[in-house]
KOLTOR-545642 format. One record per atom (N, C-alpha, C): residue number from 1; residue in one letter; atom name; x, z, y. Coordinates in nm, 3 decimals, always signed. Each point is the difference from the previous one (the first is absolute). Example, Ala and Ser with C-alpha at 12.3 -4.5 7.8 and 13.67 -1.06 7.14 Angstrom:
<sites>
+-----+-----+------+---------+---------+---------+
!   n ! res ! atom !       x !       z !       y !
+-----+-----+------+---------+---------+---------+
!   1 !   A !    N !  +1.319 !  +0.780 !  -0.569 !
!   1 !   A !   CA !  -0.089 !  +0.000 !  +0.119 !
!   1 !   A !    C !  +0.090 !  +0.000 !  +0.120 !
!   2 !   S !    N !  -0.035 !  -0.072 !  +0.105 !
!   2 !   S !   CA !  +0.082 !  +0.006 !  +0.119 !
!   2 !   S !    C !  -0.077 !  +0.073 !  +0.109 !
+-----+-----+------+---------+---------+---------+
</sites>
This chain:
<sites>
+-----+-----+------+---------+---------+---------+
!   n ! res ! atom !       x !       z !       y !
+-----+-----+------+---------+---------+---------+
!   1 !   X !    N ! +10.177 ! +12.566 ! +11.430 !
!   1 !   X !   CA !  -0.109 !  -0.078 !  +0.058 !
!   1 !   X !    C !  -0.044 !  -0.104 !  -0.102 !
!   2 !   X !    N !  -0.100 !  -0.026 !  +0.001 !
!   2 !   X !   CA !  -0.060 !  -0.110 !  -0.143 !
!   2 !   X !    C !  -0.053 !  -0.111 !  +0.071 !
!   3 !   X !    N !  +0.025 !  -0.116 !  -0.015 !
!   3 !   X !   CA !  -0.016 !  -0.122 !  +0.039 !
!   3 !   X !    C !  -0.117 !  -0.041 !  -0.090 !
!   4 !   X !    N !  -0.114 !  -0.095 !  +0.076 !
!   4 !   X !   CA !  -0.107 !  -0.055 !  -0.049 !
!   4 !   X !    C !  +0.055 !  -0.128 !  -0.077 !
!   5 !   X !    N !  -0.007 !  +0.001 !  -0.117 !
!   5 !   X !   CA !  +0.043 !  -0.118 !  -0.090 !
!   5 !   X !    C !  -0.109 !  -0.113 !  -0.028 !
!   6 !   X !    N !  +0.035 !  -0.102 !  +0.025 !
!   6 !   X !   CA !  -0.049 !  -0.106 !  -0.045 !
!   6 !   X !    C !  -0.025 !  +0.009 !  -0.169 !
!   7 !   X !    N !  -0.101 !  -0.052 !  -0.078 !
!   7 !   X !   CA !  -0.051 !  +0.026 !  -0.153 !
!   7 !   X !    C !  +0.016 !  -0.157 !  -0.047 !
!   8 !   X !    N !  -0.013 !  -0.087 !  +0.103 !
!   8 !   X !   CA !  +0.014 !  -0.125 !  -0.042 !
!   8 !   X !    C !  +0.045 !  -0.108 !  +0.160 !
!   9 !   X !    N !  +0.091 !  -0.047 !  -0.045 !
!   9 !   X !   CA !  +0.039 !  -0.119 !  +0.081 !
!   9 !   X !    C !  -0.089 !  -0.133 !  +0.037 !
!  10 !   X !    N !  -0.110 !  -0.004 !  +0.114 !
!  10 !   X !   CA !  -0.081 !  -0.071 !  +0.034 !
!  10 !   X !    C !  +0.094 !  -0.166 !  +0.047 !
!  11 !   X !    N !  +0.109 !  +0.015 !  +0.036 !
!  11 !   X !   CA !  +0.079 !  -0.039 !  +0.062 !
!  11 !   X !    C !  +0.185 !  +0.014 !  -0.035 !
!  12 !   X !    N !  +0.131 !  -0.167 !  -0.052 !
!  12 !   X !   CA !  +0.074 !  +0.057 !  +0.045 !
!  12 !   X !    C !  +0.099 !  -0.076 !  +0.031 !
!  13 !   X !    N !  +0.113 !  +0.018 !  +0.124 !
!  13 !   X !   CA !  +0.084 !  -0.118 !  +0.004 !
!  13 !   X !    C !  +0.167 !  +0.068 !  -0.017 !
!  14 !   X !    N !  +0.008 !  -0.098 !  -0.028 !
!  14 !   X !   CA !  +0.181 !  +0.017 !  -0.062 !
!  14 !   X !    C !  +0.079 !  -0.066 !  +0.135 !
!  15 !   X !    N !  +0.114 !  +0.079 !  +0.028 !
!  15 !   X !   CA !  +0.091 !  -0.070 !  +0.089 !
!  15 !   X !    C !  +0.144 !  -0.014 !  -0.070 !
!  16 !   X !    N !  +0.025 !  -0.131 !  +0.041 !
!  16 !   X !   CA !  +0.195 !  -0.037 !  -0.042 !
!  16 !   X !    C !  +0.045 !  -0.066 !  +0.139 !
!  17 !   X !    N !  +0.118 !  +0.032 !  +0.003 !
!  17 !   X !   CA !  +0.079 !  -0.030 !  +0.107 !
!  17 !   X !    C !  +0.110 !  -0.100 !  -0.078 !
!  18 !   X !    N !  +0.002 !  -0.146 !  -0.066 !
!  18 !   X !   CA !  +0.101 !  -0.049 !  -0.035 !
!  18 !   X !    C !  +0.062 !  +0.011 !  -0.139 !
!  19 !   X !    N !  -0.199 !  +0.051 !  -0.015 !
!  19 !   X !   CA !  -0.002 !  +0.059 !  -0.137 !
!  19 !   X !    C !  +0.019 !  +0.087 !  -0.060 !
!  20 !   X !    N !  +0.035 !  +0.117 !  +0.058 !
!  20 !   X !   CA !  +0.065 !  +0.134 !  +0.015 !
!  20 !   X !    C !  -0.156 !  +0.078 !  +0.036 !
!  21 !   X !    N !  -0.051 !  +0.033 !  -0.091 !
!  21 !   X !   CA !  -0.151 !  +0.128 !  +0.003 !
!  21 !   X !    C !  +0.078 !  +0.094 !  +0.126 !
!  22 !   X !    N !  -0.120 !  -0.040 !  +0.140 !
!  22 !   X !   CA !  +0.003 !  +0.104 !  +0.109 !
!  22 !   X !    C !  -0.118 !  +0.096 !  -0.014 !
!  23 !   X !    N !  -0.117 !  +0.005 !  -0.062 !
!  23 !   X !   CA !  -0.073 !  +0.065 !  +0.016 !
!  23 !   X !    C !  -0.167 !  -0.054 !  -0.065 !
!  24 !   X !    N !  -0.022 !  +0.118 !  -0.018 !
!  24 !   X !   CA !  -0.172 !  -0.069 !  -0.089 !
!  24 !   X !    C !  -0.093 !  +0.121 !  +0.106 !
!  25 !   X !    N !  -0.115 !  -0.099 !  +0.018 !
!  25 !   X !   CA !  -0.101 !  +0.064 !  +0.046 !
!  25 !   X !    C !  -0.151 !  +0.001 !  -0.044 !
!  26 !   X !    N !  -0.031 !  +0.143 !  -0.064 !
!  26 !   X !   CA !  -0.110 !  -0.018 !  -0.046 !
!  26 !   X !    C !  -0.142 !  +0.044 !  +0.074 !
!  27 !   X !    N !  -0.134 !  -0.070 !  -0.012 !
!  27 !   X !   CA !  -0.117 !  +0.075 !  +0.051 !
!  27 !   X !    C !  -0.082 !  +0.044 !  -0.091 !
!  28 !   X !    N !  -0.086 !  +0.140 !  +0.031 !
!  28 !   X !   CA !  -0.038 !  +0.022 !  -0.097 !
!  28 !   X !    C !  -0.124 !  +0.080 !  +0.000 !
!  29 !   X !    N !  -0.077 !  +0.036 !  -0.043 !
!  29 !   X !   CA !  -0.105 !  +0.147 !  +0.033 !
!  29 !   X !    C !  +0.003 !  +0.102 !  -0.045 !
!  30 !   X !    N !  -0.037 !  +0.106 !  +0.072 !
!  30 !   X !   CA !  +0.030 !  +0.125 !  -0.121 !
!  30 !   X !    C !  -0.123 !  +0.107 !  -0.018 !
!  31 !   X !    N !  -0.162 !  -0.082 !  +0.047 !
!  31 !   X !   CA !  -0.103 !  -0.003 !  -0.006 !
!  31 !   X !    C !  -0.024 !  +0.072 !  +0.154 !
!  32 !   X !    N !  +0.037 !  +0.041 !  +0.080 !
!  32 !   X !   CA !  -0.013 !  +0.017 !  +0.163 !
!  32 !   X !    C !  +0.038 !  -0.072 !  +0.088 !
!  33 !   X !    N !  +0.120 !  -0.035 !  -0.030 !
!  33 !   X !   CA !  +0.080 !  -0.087 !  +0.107 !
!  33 !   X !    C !  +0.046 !  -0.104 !  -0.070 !
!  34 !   X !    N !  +0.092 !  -0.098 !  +0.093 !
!  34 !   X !   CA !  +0.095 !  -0.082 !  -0.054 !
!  34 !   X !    C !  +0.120 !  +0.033 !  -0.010 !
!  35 !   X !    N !  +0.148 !  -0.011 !  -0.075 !
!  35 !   X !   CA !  +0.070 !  -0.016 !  +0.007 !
!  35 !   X !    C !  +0.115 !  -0.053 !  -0.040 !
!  36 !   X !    N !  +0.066 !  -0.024 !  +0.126 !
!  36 !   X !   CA !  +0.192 !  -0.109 !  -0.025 !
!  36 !   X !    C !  +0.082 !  +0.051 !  -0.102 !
!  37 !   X !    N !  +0.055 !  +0.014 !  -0.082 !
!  37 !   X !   CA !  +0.142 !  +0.088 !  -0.013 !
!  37 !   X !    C !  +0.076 !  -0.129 !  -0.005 !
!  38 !   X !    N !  +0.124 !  +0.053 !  -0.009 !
!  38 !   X !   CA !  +0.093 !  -0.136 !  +0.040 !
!  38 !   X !    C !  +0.144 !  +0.047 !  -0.094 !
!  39 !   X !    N !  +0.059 !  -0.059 !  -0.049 !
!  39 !   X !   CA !  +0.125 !  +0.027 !  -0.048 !
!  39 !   X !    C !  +0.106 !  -0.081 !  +0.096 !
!  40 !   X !    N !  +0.088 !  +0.073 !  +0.056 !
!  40 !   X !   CA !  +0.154 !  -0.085 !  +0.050 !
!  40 !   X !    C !  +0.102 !  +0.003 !  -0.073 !
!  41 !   X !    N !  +0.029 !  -0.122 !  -0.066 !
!  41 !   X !   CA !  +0.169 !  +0.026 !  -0.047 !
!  41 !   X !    C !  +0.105 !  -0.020 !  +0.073 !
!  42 !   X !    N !  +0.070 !  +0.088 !  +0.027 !
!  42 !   X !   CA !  +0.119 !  +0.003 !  +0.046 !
!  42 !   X !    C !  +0.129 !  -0.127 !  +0.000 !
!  43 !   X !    N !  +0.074 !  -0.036 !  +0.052 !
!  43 !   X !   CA !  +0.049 !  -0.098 !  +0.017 !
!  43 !   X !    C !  +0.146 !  +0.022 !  -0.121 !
!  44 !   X !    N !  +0.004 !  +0.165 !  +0.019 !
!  44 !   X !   CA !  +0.139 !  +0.027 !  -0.077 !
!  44 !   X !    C !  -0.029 !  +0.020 !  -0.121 !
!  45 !   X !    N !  -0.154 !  +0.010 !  -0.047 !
!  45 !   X !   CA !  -0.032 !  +0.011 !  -0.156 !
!  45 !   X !    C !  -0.054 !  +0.137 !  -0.018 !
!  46 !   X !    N !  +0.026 !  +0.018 !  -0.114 !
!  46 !   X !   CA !  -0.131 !  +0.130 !  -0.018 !
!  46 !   X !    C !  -0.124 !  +0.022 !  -0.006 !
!  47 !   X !    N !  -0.039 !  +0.122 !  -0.030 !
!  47 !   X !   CA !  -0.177 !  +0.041 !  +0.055 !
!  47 !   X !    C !  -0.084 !  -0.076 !  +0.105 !
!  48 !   X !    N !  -0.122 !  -0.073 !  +0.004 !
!  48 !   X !   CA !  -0.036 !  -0.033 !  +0.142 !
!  48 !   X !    C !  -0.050 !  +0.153 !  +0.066 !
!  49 !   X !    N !  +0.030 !  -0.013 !  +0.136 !
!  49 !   X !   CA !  -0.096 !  +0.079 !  +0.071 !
!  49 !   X !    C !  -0.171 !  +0.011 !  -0.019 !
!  50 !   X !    N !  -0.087 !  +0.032 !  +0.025 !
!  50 !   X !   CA !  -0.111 !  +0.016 !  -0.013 !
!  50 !   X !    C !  -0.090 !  +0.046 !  +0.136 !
!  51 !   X !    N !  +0.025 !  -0.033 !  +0.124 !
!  51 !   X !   CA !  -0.033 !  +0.077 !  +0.101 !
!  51 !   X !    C !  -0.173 !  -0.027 !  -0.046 !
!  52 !   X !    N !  -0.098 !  +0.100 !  +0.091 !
!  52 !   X !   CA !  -0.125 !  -0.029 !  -0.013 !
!  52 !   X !    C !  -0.049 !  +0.119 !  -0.059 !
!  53 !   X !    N !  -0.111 !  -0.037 !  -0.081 !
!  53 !   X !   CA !  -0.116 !  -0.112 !  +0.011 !
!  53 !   X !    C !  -0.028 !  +0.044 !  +0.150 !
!  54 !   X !    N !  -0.077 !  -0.174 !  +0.010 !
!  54 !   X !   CA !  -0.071 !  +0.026 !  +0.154 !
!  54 !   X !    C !  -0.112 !  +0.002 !  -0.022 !
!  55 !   X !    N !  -0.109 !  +0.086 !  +0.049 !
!  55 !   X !   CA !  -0.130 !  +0.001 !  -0.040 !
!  55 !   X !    C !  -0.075 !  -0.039 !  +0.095 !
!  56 !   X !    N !  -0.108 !  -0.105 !  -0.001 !
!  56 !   X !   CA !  -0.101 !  -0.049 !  +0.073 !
!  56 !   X !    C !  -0.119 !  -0.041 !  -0.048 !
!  57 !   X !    N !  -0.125 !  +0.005 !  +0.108 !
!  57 !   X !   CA !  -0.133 !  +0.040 !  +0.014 !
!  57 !   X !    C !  -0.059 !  -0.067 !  -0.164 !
!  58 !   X !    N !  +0.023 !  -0.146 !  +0.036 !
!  58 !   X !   CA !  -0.019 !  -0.083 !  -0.150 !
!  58 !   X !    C !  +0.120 !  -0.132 !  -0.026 !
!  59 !   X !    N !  -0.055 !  -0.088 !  -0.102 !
!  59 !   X !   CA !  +0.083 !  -0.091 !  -0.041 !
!  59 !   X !    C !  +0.046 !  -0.063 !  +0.134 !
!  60 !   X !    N !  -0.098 !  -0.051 !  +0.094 !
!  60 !   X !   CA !  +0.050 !  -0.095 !  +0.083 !
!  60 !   X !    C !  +0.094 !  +0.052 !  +0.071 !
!  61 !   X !    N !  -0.004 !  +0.136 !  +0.059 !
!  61 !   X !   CA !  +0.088 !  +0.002 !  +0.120 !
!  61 !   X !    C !  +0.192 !  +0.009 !  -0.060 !
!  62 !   X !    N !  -0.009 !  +0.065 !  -0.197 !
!  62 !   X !   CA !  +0.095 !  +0.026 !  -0.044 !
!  62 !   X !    C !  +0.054 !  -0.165 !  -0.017 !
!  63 !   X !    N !  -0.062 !  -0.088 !  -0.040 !
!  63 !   X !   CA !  +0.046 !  -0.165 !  +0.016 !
!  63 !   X !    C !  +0.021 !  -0.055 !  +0.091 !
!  64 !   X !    N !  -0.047 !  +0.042 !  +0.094 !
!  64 !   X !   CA !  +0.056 !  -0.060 !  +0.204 !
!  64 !   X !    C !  +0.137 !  +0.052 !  +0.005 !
!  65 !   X !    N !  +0.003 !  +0.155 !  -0.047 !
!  65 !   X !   CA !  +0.150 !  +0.033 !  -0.005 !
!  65 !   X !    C !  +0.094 !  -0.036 !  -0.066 !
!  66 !   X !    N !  -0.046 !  -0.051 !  -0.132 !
!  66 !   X !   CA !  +0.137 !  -0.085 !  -0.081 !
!  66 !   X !    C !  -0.012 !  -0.156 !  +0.042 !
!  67 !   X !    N !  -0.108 !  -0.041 !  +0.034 !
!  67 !   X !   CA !  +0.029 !  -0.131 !  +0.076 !
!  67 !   X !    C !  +0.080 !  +0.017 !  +0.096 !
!  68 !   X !    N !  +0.017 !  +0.060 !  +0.098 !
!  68 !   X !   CA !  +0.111 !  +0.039 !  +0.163 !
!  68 !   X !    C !  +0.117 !  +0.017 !  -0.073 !
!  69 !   X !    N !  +0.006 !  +0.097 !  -0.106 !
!  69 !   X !   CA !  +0.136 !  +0.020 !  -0.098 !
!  69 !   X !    C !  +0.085 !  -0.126 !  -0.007 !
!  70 !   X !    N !  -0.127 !  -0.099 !  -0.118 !
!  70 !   X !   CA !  +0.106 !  -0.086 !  -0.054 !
!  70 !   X !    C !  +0.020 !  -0.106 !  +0.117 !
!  71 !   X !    N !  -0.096 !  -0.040 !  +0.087 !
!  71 !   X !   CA !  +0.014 !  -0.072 !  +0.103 !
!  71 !   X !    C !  +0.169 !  +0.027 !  +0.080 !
!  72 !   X !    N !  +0.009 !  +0.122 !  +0.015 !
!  72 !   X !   CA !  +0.121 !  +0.043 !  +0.105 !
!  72 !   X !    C !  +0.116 !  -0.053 !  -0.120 !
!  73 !   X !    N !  -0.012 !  +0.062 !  -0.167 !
!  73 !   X !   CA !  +0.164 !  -0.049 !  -0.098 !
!  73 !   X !    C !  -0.045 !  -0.170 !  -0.009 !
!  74 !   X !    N !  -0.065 !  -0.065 !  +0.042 !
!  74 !   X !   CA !  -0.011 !  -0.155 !  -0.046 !
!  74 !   X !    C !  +0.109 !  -0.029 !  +0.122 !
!  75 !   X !    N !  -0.031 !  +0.093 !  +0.128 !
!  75 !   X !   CA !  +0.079 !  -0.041 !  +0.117 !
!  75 !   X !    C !  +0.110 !  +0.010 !  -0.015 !
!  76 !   X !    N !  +0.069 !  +0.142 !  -0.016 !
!  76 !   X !   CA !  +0.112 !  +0.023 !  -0.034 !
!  76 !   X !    C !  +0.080 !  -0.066 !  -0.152 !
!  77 !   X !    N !  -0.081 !  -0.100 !  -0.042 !
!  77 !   X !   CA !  +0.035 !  -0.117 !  -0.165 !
!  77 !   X !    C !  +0.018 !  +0.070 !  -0.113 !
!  78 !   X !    N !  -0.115 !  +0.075 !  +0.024 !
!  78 !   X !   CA !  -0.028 !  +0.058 !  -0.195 !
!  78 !   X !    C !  -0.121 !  -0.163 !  -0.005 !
!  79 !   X !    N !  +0.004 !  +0.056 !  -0.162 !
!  79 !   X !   CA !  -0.094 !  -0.128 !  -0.069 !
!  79 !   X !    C !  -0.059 !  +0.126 !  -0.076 !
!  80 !   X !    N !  -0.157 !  -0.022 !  +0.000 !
!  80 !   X !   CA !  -0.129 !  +0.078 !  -0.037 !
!  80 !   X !    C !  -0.046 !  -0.043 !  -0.072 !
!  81 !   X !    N !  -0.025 !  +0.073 !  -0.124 !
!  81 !   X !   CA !  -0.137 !  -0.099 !  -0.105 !
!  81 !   X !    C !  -0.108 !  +0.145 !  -0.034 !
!  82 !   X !    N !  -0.085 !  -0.072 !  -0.054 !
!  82 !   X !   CA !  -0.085 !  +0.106 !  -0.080 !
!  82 !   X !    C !  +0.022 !  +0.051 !  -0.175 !
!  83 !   X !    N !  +0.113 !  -0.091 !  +0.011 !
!  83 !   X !   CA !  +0.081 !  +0.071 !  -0.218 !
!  83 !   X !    C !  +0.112 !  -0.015 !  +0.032 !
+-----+-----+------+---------+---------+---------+
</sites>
């Protein structure tokens, strides 16, 4: 199955948990749609996961979704930046 790739990162935020990289989330276009891909690193080390990309209509609705994202890890006490 071939996933619609993002060509450039419109959008991206970094997560640490205590300083410990939980996850980066990028937005992006891939001249039809928008899309998330997201990297998770694992807690025990290794490869991150990669679930995704999520694809949506345009930029905004793919940025409502990483806003709800990082909104929910700010809750659970990740610290978010954009570098």
């Amino acid at each position: 199955m071939t996933y619609p790739v993002a060509s450039e990162a419109l959008q991206a935020r970094y997560v640490r948990r205590d300083g410990v990289p939980v996850a980066v989330l990028r937005v992006g276009e891939n001249g039809e749609a928008a899309v998330v891909e997201a990297e998770v690193f694992p807690q025990s080390g290794g490869p991150p996961a990669r679930p995704g990309p999520y694809t949506f209509a345009n930029a905004r609705e793919a940025e409502a979704f990483v806003t709800d994202a990082v909104e929910a890890l700010i809750y659970l006490g990740c610290d978010v930046s954009d570098a």
